[in-house]
Structure formats: C-alpha cells, structure tokens
TORVO-737245 format. One record per atom (N, C-alpha, C): x negated, y negated, z negated; residue in three letters; atom name. Coordinates in nm, 4 decimals, always signed. Last residue first. Example, Ala and Ser with C-alpha at 12.3 -4.5 7.8 and 13.67 -1.06 7.14 Angstrom:
residues 2
+----------+----------+----------+-----+------+
|        u |        v |        w | res | atom |
+----------+----------+----------+-----+------+
|  -1.2850 |  +0.2250 |  -0.7080 | SER |    N |
|  -1.3670 |  +0.1060 |  -0.7140 | SER |   CA |
|  -1.2900 |  -0.0030 |  -0.7870 | SER |    C |
|  -1.3190 |  +0.5690 |  -0.7800 | ALA |    N |
|  -1.2300 |  +0.4500 |  -0.7800 | ALA |   CA |
|  -1.3200 |  +0.3300 |  -0.7800 | ALA |    C |
+----------+----------+----------+-----+------+
end
This chain:
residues 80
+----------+----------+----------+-----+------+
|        u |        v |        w | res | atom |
+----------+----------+----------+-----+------+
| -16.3242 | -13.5811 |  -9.3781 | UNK |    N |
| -16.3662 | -13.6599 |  -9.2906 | UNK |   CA |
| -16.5063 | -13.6778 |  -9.2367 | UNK |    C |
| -16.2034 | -13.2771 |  -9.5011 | UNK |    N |
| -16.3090 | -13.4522 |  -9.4991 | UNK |   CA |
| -16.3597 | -13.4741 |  -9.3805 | UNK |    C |
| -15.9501 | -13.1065 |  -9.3934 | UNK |    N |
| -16.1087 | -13.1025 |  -9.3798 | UNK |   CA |
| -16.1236 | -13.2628 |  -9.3937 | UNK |    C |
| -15.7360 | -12.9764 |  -9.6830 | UNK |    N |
| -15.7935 | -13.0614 |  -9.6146 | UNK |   CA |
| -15.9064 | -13.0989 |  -9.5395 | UNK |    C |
| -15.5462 | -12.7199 |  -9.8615 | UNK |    N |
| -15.6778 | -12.7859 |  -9.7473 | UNK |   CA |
| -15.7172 | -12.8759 |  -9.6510 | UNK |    C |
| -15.3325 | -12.7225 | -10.0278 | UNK |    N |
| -15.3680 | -12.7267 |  -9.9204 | UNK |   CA |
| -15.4843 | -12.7869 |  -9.9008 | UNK |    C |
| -15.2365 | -12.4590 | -10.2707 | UNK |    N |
| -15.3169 | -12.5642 | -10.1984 | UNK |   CA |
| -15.3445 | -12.5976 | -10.0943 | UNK |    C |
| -14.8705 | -12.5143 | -10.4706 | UNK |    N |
| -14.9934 | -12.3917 | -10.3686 | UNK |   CA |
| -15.0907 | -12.4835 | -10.3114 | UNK |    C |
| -14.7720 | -12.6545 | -10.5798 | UNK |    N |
| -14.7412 | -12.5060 | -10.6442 | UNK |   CA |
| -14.8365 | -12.4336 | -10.5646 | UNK |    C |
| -14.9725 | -12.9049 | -10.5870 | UNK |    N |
| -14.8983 | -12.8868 | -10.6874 | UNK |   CA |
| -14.8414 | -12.7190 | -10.7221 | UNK |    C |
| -15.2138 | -13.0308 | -10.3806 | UNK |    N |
| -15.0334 | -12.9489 | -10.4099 | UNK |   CA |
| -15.0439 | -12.9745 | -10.4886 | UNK |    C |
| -15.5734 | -13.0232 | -10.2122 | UNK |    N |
| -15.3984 | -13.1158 | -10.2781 | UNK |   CA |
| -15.2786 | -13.0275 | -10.3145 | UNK |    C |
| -15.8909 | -13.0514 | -10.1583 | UNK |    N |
| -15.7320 | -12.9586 | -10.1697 | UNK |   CA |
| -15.6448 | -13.0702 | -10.2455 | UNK |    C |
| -16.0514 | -13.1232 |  -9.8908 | UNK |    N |
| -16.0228 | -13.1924 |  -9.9935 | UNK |   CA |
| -15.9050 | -13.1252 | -10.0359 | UNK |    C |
| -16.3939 | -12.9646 |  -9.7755 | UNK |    N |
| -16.2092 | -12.9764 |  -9.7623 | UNK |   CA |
| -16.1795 | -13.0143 |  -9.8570 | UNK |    C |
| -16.6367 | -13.1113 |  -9.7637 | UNK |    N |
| -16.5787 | -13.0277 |  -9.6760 | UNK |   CA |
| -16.4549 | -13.0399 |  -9.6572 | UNK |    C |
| -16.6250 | -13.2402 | -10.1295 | UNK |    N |
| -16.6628 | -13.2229 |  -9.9682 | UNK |   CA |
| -16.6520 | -13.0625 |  -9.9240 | UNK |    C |
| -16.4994 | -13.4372 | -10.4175 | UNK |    N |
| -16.4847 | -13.2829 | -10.2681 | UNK |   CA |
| -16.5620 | -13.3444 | -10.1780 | UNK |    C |
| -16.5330 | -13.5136 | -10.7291 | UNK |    N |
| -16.5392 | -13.5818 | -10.6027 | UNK |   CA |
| -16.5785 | -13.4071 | -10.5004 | UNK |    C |
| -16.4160 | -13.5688 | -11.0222 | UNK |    N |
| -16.4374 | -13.4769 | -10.8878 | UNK |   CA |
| -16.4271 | -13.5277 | -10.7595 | UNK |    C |
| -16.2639 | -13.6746 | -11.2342 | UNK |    N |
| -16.4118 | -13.6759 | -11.2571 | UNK |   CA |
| -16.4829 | -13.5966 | -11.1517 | UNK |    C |
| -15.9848 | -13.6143 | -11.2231 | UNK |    N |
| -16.0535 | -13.7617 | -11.1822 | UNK |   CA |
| -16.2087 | -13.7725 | -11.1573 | UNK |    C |
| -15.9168 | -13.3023 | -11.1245 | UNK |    N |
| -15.9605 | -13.4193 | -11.2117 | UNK |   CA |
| -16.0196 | -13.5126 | -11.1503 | UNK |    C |
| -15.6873 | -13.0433 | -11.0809 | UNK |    N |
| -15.6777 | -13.1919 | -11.0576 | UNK |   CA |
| -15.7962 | -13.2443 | -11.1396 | UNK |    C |
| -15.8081 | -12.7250 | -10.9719 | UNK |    N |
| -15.6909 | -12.8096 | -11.1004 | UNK |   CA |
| -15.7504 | -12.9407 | -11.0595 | UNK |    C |
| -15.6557 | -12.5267 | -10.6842 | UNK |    N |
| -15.7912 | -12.5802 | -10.7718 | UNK |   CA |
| -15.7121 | -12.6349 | -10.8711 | UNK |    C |
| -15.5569 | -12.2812 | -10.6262 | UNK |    N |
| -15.6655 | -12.2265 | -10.6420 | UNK |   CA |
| -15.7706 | -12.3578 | -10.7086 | UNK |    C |
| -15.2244 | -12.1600 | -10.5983 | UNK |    N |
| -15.2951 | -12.2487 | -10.6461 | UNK |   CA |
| -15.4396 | -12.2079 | -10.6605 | UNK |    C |
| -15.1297 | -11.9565 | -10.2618 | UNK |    N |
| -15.1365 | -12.0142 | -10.3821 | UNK |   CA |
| -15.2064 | -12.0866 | -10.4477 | UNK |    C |
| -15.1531 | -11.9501 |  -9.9916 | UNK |    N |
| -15.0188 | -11.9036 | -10.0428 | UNK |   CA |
| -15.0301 | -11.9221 | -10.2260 | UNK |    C |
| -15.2494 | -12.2884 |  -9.8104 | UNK |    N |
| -15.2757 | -12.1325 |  -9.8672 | UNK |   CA |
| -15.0966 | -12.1284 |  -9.9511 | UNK |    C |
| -15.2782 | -12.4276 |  -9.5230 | UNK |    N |
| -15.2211 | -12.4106 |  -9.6195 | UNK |   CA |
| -15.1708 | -12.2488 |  -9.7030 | UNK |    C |
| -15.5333 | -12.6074 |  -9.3929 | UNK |    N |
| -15.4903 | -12.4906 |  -9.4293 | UNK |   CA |
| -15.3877 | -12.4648 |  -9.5309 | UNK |    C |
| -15.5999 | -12.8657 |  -9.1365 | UNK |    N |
| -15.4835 | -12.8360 |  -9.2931 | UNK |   CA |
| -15.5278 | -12.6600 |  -9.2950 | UNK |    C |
| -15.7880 | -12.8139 |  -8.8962 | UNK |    N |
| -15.7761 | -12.9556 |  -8.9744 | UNK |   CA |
| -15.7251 | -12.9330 |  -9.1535 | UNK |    C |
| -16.0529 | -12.6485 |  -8.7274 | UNK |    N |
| -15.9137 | -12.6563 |  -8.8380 | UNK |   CA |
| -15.8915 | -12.8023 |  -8.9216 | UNK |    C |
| -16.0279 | -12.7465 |  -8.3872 | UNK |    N |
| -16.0708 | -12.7392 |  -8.5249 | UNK |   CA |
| -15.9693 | -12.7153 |  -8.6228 | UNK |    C |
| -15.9310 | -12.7918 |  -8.1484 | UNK |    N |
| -15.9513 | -12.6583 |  -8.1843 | UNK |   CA |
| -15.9898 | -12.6173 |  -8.2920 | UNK |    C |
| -15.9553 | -13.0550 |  -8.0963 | UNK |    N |
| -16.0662 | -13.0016 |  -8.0259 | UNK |   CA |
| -16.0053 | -12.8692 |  -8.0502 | UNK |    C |
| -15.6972 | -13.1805 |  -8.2137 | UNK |    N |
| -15.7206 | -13.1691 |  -8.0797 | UNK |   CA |
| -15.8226 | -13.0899 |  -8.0117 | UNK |    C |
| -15.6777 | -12.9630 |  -8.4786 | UNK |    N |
| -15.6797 | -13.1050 |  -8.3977 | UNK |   CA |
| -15.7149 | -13.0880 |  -8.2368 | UNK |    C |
| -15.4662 | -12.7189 |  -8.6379 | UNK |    N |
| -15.5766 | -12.7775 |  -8.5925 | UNK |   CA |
| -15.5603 | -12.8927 |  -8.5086 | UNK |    C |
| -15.3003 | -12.6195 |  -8.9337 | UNK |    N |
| -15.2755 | -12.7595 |  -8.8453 | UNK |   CA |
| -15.4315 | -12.6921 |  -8.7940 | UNK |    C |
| -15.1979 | -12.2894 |  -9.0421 | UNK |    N |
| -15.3116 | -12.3344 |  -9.0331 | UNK |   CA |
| -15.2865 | -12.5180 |  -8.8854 | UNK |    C |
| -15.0121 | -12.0771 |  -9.3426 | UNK |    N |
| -15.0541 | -12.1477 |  -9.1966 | UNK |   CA |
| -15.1170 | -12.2930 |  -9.1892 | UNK |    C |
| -15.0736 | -11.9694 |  -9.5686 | UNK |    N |
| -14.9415 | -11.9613 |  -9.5377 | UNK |   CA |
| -14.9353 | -12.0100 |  -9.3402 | UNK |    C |
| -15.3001 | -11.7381 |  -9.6536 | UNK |    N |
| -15.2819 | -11.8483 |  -9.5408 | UNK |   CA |
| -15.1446 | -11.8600 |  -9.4867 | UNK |    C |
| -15.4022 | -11.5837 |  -9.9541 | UNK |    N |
| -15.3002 | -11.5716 |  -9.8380 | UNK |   CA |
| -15.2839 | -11.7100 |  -9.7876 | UNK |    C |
| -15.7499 | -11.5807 | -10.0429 | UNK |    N |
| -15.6585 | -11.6475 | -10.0974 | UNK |   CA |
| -15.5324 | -11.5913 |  -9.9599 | UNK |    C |
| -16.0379 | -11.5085 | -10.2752 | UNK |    N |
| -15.9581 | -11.4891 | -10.1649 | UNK |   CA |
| -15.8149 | -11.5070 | -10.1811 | UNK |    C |
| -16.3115 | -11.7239 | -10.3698 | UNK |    N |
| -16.1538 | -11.7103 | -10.3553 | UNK |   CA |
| -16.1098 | -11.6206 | -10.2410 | UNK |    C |
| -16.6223 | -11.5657 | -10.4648 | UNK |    N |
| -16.5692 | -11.6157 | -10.3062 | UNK |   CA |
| -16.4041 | -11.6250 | -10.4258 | UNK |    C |
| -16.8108 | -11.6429 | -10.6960 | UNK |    N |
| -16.7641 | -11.5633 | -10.6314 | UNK |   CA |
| -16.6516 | -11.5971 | -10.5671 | UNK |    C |
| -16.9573 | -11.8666 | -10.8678 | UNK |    N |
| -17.0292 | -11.7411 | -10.7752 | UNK |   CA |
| -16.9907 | -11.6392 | -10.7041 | UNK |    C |
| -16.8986 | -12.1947 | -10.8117 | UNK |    N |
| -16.8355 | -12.0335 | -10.8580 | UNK |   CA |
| -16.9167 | -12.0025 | -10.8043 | UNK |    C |
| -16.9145 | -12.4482 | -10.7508 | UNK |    N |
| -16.9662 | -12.4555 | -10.9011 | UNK |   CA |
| -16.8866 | -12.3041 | -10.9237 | UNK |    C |
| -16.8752 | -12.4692 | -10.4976 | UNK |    N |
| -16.9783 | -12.4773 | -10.5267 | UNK |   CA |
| -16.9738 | -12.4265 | -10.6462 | UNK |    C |
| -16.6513 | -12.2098 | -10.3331 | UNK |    N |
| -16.6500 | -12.3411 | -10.4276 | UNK |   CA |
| -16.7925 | -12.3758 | -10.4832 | UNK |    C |
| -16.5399 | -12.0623 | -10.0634 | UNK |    N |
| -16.6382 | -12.1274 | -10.1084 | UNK |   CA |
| -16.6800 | -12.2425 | -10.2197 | UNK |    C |
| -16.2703 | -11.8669 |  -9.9928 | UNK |    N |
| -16.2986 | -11.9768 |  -9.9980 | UNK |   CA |
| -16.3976 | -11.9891 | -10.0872 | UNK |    C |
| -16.1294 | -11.7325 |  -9.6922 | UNK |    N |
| -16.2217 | -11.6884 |  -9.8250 | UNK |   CA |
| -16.2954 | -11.8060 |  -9.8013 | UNK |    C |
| -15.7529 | -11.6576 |  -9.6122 | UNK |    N |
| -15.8884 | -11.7130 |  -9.6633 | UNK |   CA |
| -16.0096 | -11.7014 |  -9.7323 | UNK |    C |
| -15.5902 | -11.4347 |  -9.3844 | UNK |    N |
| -15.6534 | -11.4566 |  -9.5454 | UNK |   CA |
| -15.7726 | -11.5410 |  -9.5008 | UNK |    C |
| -15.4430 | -11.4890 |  -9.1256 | UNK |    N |
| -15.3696 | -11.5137 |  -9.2674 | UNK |   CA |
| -15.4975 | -11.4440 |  -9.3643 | UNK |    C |
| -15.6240 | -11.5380 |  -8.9067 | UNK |    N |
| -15.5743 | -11.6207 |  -8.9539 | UNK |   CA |
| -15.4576 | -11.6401 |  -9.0897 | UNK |    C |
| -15.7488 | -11.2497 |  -8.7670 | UNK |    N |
| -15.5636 | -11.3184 |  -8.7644 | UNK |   CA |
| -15.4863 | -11.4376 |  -8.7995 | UNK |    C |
| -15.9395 | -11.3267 |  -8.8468 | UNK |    N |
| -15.9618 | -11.3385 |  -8.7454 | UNK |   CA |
| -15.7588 | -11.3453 |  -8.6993 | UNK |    C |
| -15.9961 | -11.5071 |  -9.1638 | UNK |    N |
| -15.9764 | -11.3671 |  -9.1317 | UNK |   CA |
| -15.9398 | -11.4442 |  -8.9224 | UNK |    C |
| -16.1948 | -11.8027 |  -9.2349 | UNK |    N |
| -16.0602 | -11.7445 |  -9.2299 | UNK |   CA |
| -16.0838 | -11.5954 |  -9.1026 | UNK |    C |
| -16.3561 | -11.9772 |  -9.4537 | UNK |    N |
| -16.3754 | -11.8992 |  -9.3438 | UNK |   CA |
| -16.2430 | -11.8200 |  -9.3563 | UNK |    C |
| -16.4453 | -12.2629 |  -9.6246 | UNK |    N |
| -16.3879 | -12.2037 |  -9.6179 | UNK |   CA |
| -16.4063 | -12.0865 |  -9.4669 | UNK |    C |
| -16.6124 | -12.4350 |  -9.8745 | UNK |    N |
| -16.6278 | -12.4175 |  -9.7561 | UNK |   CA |
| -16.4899 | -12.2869 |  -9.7262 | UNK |    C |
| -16.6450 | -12.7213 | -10.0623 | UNK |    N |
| -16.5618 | -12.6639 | -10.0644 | UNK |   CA |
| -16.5750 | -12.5850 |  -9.9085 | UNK |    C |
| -16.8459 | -12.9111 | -10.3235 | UNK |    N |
| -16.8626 | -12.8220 | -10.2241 | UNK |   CA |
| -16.7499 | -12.7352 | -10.1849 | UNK |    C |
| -16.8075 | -13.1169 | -10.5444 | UNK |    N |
| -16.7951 | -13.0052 | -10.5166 | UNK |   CA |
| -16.7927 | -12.9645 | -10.3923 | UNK |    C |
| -16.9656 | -13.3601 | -10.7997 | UNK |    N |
| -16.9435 | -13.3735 | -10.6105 | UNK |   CA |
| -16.9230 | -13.2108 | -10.6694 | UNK |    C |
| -16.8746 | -13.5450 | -11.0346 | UNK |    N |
| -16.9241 | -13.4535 | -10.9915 | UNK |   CA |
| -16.8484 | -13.3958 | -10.8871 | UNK |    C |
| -16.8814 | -13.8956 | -11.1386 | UNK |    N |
| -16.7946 | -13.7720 | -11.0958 | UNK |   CA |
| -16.8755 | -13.6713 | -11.0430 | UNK |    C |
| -16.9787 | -14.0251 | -11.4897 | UNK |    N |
| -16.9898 | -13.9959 | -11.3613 | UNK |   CA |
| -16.9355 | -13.8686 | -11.2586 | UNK |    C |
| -16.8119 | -14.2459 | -11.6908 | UNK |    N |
| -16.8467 | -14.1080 | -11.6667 | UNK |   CA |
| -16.8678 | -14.0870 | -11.5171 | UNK |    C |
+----------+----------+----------+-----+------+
end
C-alpha cells in the first residue's frame, strides 16, 4: 500500500499561545492552545507544543513541514 504525503503548515498568534494549523487533506484551519514553543539557533520554530490532540497515528502517512508526535497532546515538529 502506498503512503500518502500530508502537508502540515502552521502560523502562531503574535503572543505565541494559539496555533492555526494547516492540514492538507482539511478545509478548515485547527485552532489549537500552544502549551510552548523550542526555537533554533536562527530564531526559527523548531517544537510546538500544543494543548491538545489534533492528529491520529498511521503507517500509511508520510508529513511534511511539521512532523506531529504524542499521545495526550501534539507536538510539532519542523522536517527537516
């Protein structure tokens, strides 16, 4: 079976606690609470870590942009 690529973009409130998140295969934005935010050395966002669950796990998914991970809430990952 072949995996299907998702699109994951994200933009954060100017305070940095709400997310609005971009999923390819939705037509309408996540808005999500930003428990808090890793950046890297330049100033980039690296981790976001939201205040709740927003994806489900499958093998058959391949991410770009941000790769999410948890279990009770998601975190955001930016790909590489």
């Amino acid at each position: 079976m072949s995996k299907t690529t998702m699109h994951i973009s994200v933009s954060l409130s100017e305070d940095e606690k709400t997310a609005t998140i971009r999923i390819s295969n939705r037509s309408n934005p996540i808005i999500a609470g930003v428990l808090g935010v890793e950046k890297d050395n330049t100033g980039s966002l690296s981790k976001i870590y939201l205040n709740r669950l927003i994806h489900n796990g499958g093998k058959y998914l391949d991410y770009q942009g941000y790769l999410p991970s948890g279990c009770i809430s998601t975190i955001l990952t930016k790909a590489a």
